[in-house]
Structures are given as structure tokens and as C-alpha cells.
C-alpha positions as a Python dict, from the first residue, in 0.01 Angstrom:
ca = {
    (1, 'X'): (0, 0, 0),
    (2, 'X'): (-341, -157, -9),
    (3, 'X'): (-363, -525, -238),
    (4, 'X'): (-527, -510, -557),
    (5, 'X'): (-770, -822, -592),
    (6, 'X'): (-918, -918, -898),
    (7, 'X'): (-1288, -1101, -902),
    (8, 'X'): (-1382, -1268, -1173),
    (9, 'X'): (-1691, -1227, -1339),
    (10, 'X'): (-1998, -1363, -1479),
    (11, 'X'): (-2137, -1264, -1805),
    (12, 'X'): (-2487, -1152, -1833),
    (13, 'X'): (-2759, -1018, -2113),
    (14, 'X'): (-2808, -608, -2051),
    (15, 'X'): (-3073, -386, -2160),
    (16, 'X'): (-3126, -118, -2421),
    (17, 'X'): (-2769, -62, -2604),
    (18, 'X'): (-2599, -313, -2332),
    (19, 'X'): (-2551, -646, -2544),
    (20, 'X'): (-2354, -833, -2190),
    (21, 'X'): (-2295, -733, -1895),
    (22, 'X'): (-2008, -836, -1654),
    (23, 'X'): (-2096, -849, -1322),
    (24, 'X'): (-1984, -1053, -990),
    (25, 'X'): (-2186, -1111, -629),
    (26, 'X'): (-2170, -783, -412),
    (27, 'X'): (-2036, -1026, -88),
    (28, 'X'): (-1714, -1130, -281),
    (29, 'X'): (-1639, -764, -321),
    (30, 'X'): (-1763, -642, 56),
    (31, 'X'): (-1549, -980, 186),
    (32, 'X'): (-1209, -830, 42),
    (33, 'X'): (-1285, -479, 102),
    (34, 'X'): (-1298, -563, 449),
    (35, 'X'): (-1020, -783, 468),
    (36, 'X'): (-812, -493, 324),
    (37, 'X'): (-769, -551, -14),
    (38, 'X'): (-953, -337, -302),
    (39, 'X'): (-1179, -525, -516),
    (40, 'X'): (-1075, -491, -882),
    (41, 'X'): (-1340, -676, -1118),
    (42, 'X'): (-1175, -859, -1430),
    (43, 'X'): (-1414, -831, -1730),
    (44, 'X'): (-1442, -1162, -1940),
    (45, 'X'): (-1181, -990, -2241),
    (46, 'X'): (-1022, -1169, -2510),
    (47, 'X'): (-830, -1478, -2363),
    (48, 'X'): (-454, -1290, -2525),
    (49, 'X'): (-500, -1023, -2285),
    (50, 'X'): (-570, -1232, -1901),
    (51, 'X'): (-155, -1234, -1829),
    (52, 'X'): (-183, -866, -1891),
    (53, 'X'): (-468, -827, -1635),
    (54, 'X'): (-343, -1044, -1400),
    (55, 'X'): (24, -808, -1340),
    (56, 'X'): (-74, -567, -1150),
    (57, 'X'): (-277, -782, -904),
    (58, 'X'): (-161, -909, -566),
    (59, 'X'): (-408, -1167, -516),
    (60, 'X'): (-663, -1352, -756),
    (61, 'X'): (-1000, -1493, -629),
    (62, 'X'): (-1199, -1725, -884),
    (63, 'X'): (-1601, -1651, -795),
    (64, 'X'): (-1835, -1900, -823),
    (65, 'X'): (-2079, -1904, -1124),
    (66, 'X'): (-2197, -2159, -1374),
    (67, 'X'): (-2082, -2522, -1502),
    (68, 'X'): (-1756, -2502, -1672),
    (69, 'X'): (-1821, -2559, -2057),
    (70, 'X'): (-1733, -2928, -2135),
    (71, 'X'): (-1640, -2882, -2499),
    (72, 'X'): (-1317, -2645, -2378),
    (73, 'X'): (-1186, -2966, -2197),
    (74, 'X'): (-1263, -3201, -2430),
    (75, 'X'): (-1571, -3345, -2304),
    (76, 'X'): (-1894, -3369, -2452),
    (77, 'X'): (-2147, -3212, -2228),
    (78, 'X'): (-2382, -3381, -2025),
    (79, 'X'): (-2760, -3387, -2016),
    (80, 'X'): (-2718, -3323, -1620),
    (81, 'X'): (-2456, -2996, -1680),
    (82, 'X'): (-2626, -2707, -1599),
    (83, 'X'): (-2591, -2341, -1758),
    (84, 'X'): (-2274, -2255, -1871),
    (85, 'X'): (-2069, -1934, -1929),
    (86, 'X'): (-1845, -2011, -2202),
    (87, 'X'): (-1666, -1597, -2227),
    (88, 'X'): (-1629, -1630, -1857),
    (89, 'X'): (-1493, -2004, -1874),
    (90, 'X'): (-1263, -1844, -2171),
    (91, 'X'): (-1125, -1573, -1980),
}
């Protein structure tokens, strides 16, 4: 049976009726195809529903992206903190 591995994602601004977009590097989902597994990309949802995404997965890689939102661990953010993704960072 082949492993399902999820990817998270980074959220993005879409065009025409597409308010965000979820979307994740093409290399992170070439790098487990070939090492197997089938690439199954994990939309940033509401934050209830992650333990119900994560149950049918046999692995879990965390892509890079952004600067983690410093108000979600009680820090204020700093002038040096780059973009952040706070639906991603959520999720």
C-alpha cells in the first residue's frame, strides 16, 4: 500500500472569483513521489478539523514558508519578522 503524505501549505491571493489560494513548492511534492509516498496537500481549514486530516496520513512533512505569526505565541512581533501567514500558522 503506498504512504499517504500530507504537505502543508501556504496561503496565497488568487485571481478572478479565487479570494486564496493554497498552494505548496512543486519539489516537496516530486521529493515524496519519488521516495514512494503520494503527496496529499493539506489546505489551511479551520484549526477543529487538522486531527481529522491528519488520520488517514502515514507521514506528515511541515514545508517551509513564512515567519510564524508572533501574536499566536504570545509575542509581540518584531520590526525584523518578515511576512507572515497567519491561516497557514493556524492550521
Amino acid at each position: 500500500m503506498i504512504p499517504l503524505i500530507g504537505l502543508t501549505c501556504g496561503t496565497g491571493i488568487g485571481t478572478g472569483s479565487f479570494h486564496t489560494t493554497h498552494q505548496t513548492n512543486d519539489s516537496y511534492v516530486q521529493w515524496v513521489a519519488r521516495a514512494g509516498g503520494l503527496p496529499v496537500l493539506l489546505p489551511n481549514t479551520e484549526p477543529e478539523l487538522v486531527h481529522r486530516a491528519l488520520e488517514p496520513l502515514n507521514g506528515l512533512l511541515l514545508t517551509g514558508g513564512r515567519d510564524v505569526a508572533p501574536l499566536l505565541y504570545g509575542c509581540e512581533p518584531d520590526p525584523h519578522c518578515g511576512e507572515v501567514d497567519v491561516l497557514r500558522d493556524r492550521f
